[in-house]
C-alpha positions in Angstrom: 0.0 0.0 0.0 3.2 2.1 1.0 4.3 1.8 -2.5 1.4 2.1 -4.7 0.9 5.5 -2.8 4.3 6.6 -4.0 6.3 6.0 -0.9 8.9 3.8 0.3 10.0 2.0 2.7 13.2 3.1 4.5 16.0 1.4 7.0 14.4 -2.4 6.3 16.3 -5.6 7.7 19.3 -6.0 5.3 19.9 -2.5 4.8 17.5 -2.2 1.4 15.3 0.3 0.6 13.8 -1.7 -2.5 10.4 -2.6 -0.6 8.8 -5.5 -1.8 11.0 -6.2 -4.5 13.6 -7.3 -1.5 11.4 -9.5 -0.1 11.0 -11.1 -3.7 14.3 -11.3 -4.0 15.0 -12.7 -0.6 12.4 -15.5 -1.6 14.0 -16.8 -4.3 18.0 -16.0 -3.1 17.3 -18.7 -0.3 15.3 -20.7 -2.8 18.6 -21.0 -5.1 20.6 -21.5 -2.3 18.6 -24.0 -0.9 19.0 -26.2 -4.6 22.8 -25.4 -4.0 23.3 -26.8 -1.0 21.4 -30.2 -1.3 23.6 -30.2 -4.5 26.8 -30.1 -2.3 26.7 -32.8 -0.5 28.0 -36.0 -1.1 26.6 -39.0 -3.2 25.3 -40.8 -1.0 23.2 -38.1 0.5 22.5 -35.8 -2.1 19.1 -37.5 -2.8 17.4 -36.8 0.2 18.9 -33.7 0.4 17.7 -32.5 -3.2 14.1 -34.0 -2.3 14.0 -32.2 0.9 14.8 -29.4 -0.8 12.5 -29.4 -3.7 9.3 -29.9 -0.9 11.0 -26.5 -0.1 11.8 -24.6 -2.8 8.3 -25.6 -5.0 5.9 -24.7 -2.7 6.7 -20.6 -3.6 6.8 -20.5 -7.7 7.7 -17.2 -9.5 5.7 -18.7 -12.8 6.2 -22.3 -13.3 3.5 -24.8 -12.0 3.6 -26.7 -9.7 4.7 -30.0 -10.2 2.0 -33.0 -9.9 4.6 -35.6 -8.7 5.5 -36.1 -4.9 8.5 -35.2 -3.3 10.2 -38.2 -3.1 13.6 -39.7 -4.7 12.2 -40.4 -8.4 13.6 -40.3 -11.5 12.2 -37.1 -12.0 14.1 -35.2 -9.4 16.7 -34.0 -11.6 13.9 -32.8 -14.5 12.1 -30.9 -11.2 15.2 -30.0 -9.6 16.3 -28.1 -13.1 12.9 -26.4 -13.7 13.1 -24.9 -10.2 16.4 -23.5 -11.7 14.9 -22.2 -14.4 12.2 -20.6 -12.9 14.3 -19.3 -10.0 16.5 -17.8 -12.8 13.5 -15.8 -14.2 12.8 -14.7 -10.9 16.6 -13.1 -10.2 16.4 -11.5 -13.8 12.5 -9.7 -13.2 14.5 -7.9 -10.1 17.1 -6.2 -12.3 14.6 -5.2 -14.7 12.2 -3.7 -12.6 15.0 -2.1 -10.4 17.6 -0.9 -12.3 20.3 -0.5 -9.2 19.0 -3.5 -7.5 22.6 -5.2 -7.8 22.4 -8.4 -4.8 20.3 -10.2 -7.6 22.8 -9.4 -10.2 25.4 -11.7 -8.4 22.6 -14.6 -7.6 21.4 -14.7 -11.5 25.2 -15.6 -12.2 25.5 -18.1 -9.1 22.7 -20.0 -10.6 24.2 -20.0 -14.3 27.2 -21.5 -12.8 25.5 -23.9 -11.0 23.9 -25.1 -14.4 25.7 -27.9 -15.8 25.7 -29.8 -12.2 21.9 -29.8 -12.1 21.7 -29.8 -16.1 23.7 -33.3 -15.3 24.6 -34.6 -12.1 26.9 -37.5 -13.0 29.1 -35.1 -15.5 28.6 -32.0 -14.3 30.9 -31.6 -11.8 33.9 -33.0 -13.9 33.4 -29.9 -16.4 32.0 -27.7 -13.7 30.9 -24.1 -14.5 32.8 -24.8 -17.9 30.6 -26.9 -19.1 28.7 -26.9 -22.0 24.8 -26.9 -21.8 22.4 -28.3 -24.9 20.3 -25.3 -26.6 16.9 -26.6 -26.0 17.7 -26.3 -22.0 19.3 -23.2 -22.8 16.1 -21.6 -23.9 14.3 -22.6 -20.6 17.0 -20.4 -18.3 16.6 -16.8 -18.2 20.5 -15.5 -19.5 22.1 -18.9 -20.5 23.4 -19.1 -23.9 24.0 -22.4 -26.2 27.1 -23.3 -27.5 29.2 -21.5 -24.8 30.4 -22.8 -21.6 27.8 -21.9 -18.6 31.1 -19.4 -16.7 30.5 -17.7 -20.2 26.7 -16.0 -19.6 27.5 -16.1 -15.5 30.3 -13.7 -17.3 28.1 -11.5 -19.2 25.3 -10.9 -16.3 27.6 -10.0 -13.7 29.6 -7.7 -15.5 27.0 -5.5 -15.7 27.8 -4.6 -12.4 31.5 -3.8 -14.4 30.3 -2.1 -17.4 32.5 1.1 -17.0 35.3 2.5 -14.7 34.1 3.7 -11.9 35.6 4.9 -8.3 34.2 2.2 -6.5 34.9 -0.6 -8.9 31.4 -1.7 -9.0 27.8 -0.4 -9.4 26.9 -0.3 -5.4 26.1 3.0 -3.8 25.9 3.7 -0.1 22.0 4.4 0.8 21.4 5.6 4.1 18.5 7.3 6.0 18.3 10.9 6.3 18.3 10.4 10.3 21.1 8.3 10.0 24.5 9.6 12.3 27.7 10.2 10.6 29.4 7.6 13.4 26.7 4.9 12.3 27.5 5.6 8.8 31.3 5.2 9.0 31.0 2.2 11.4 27.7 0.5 10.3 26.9 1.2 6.1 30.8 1.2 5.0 31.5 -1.9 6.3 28.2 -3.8 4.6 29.0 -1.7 1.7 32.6 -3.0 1.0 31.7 -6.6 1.8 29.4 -6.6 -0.8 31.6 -5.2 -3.5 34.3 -7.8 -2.3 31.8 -10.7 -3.1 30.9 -8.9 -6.3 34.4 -8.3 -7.2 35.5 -11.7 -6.1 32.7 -13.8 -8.0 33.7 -11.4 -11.1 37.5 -12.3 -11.4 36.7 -15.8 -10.6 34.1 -15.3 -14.0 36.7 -13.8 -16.2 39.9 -16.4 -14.6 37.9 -19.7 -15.8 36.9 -18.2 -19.0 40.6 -17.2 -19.4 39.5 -13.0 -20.6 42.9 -12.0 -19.9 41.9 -8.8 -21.5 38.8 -8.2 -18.9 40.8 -9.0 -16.3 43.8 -6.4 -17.4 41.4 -3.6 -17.8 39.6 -3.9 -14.6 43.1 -4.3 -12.6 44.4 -0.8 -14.6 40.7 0.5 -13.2 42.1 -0.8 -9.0 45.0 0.9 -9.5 43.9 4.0 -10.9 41.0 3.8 -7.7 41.8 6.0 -4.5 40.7 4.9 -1.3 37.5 5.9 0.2 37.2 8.9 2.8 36.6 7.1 5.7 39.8 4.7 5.1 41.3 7.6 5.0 40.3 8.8 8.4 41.0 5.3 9.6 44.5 5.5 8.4 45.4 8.7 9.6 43.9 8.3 13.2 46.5 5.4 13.6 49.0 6.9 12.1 49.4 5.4 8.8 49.4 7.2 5.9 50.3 4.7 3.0 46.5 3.9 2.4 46.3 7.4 0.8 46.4 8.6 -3.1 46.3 6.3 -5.5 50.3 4.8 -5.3 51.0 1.4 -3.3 53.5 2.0 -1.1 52.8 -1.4 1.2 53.5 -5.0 0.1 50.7 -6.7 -1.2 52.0 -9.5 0.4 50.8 -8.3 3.4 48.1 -10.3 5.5 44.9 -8.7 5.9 41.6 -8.7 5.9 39.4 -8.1 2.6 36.2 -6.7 4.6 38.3 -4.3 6.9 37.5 -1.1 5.0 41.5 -0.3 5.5 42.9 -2.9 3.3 39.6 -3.1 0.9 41.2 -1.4 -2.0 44.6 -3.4 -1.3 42.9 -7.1 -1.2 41.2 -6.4 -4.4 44.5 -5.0 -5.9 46.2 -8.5 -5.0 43.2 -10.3 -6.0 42.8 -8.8 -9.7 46.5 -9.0 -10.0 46.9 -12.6 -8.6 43.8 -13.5 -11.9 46.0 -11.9 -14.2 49.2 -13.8 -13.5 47.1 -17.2 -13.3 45.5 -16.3 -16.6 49.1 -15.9 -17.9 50.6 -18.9 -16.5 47.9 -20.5 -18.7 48.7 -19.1 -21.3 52.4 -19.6 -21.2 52.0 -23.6 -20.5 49.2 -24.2 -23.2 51.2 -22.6 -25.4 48.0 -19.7 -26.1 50.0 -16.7 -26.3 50.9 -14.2 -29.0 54.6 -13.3 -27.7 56.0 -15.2 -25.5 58.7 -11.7 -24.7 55.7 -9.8 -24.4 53.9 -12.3 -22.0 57.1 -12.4 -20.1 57.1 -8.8 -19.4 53.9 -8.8 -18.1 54.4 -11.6 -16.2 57.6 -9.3 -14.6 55.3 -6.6 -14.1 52.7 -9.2 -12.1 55.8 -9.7 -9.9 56.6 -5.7 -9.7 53.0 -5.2 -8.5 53.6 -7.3 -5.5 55.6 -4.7 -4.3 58.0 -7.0 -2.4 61.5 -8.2 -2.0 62.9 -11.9 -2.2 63.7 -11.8 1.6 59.6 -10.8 1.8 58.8 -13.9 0.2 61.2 -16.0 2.0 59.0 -14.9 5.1 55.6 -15.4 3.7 53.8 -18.5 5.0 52.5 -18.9 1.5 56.2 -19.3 0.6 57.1 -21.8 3.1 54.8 -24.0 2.7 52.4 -23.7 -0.4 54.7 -22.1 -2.9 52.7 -22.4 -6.2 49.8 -20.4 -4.7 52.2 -17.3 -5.6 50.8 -17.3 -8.9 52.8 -14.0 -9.7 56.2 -16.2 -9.1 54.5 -18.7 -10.9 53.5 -17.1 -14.0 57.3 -15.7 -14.3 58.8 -19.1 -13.8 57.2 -20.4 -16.1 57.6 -17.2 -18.8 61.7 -17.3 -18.1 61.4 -21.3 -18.6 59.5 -20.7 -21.6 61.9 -18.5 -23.4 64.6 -21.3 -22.7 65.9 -19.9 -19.5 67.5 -22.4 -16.8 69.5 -22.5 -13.2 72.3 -25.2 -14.6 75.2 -23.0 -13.5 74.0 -23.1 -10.2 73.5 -26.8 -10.0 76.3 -27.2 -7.3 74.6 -24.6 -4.6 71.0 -25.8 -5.4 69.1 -28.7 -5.0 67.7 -29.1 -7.8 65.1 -32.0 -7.0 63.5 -29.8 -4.2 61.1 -27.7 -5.5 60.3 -25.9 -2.7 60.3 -22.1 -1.7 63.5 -22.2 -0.3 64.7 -24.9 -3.5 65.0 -25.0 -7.1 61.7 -22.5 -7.0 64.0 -19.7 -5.2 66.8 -20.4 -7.7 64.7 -20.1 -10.3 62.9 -16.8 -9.5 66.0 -15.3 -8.8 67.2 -16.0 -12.5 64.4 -15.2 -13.9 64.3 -11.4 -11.9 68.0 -11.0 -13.2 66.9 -12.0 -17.1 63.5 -9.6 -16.3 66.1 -6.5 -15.4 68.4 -7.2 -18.1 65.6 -7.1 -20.7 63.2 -4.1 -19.3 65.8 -1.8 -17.1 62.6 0.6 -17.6 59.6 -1.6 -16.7 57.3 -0.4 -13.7 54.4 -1.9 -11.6 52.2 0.5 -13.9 52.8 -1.2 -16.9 49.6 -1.8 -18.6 48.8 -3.2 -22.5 47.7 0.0 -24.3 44.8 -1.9 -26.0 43.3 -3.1 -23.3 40.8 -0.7 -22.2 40.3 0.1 -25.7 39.0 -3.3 -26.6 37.3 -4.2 -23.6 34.7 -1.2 -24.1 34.4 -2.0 -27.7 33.6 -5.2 -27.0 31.1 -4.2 -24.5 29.8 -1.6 -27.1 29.0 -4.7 -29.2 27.5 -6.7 -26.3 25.0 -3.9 -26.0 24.1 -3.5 -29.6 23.6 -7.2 -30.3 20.8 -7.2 -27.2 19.2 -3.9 -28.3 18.7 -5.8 -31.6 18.4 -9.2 -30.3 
């Protein structure tokens, strides 16, 4: 009644001013989420899981019927379990088009297209994962899901509307707060909701773009984190404790640093090491799949991956990751395996270096260190702000296209 008189309703549970759209969307979020988790679980229990579930999850339909068949462990479960997909799907898509900002359902419309090819086929789907490939006539049925593509793909291409242009805070989310709202419960209360939810958005976007290998996405959007400052009230943060290297837009801390991605002080640091930890991995891809155009100019960016880090060899050394889980370092990774690439070796060293332990403190350190010293002697020059010039460039024409094809589509 609020709402068809013109008002709205302010400060509801969740922090959403969207009225009843939220509660629509909060209907079919836990809807999806109850699919996902009866999906999860192991073999041997996934069937009474997914039945329990669908009792759940069919009794409150967005536009499909109701199914006539019981809730029990028939064949049908999968047929029910995918039309609940489908029209939980619709349902995610209907609250971006009636609410153009309304951005929580943006990231649940993708969760579900990645989710597609383990309920499209349960046996098979989680070999391929959100990679694989779904038949057309399914396609049709699911609200965003394109044939012939791999289901990361169209996850891809809804949530980057949340992407579709630089912006200062990375992502479409604004901070909405109530006009009787206190400056102290904004800093400590809105900010804090506000960059956990572009972490999850940011996160789930790189993750996107990494398994469908964009390298050039991924480039553009980690030239957008570095050219972002940090927000006011990190700012204030920093300087009440004394710490000032949180300001402007240069990095002047390791990004090896631990830290917390939801602490508002280290926000705009944990998404700089996240895009640029996507990039290297995308690169290392390239390099052993043999994908790439240049293998010298991969290399370089592979140097300026390491650059970016920010970090000395005696600050790995330290790192736990280092220590003990070397290969997650996928900056050192992607220029190991550039300098190997390009013929590059640690023979002369052979009598200081063990060269069957692969380790951090091995054949690994050996080889990082040659690879450094090859890096310098090639680009004296190169800086951490090295970017590909055509990277922006193509990543908005390509969106340009996207656009076009669904105003004509």
């Amino acid at each position: 009644e609020i709402e068809a008189d013109g008002g709205s309703l302010l400060d509801q549970a969740g922090g959403s001013a969207h009225g009843s759209m939220e509660v629509f969307y909060r209907l079919h979020a836990t809807r999806l989420k109850c699919l996902i988790f009866a999906a999860s679980q192991r073999e041997e229990l996934v069937d009474m899981f997914e039945a329990e579930a669908l009792r759940l999850v069919e009794k409150h339909w967005y536009k499909g019927p109701k199914p006539e068949a019981e809730v029990d462990c028939t064949p049908l479960t999968s047929e029910r379990s995918w039309a609940a997909l489908s029209d939980i799907a619709a349902a995610l898509a209907k609250c971006r088009t009636e609410q153009q900002f309304f951005h929580r359902s943006v990231y649940r419309h993708a969760q579900a297209l990645m989710w597609a090819p383990v309920f499209h086929n349960r046996s098979s789907g989680w070999v391929s994962g959100s990679l694989g490939v779904i038949p057309a006539a399914r396609c049709e049925t699911i609200d965003g899901l394109e044939p012939l593509d791999p289901a990361a793909k169209s996850a891809t291409r809804v949530i980057s509307s949340l992407f579709d242009k630089k912006r200062s805070q990375l992502c479409a989310v604004w901070v909405t707060t109530a006009s009787k709202s206190s400056p102290f419960q904004v800093v400590n209360d809105v900010i804090r909701k506000y960059d956990s939810l572009r972490g999850k958005y940011i996160s789930a976007y790189l993750e996107c773009l990494c398994l469908c290998r964009q390298r050039s996405e991924i480039e553009t959007f980690l030239k957008w984190t570095y050219g972002s400052k940090s927000d006011l009230p990190t700012q204030f943060q920093a300087k009440a404790n004394g710490d000032d290297r949180t300001s402007g837009s240069v990095v002047s801390r390791s990004l090896l640093e631990t830290n917390d991605p939801l602490q508002s002080l280290t926000f705009l640091q944990s998404v700089k090491r996240a895009s640029n930890r996507s990039f290297a991995e995308v690169l290392e891809h390239e390099i052993v799949n043999g994908n790439h155009q240049s293998l010298q100019s991969t290399f370089k960016h592979a140097y300026a991956c390491f650059l970016r880090l920010n970090c000395t060899i005696g600050d790995l050394e330290k790192s736990r990751a280092w220590k003990f889980k070397s290969h997650a370092i996928k900056e050192v990774e992607a220029l190991v395996a550039a300098f190997r690439a390009l013929g590059g070796t640690v023979a002369s060293e052979a009598g200081t270096v063990n060269l069957n332990d692969w380790s951090g403190g091995g054949h690994k350190l050996a080889l990082l260190k040659a690879s450094i010293a090859k890096a310098k002697s090639m680009f004296p020059n190169l800086s951490a702000s090295f970017f590909s010039k055509k990277a922006s460039s193509s990543t908005s024409n390509k969106r340009k296209v996207d656009g076009e094809n669904k105003k004509v589509s």
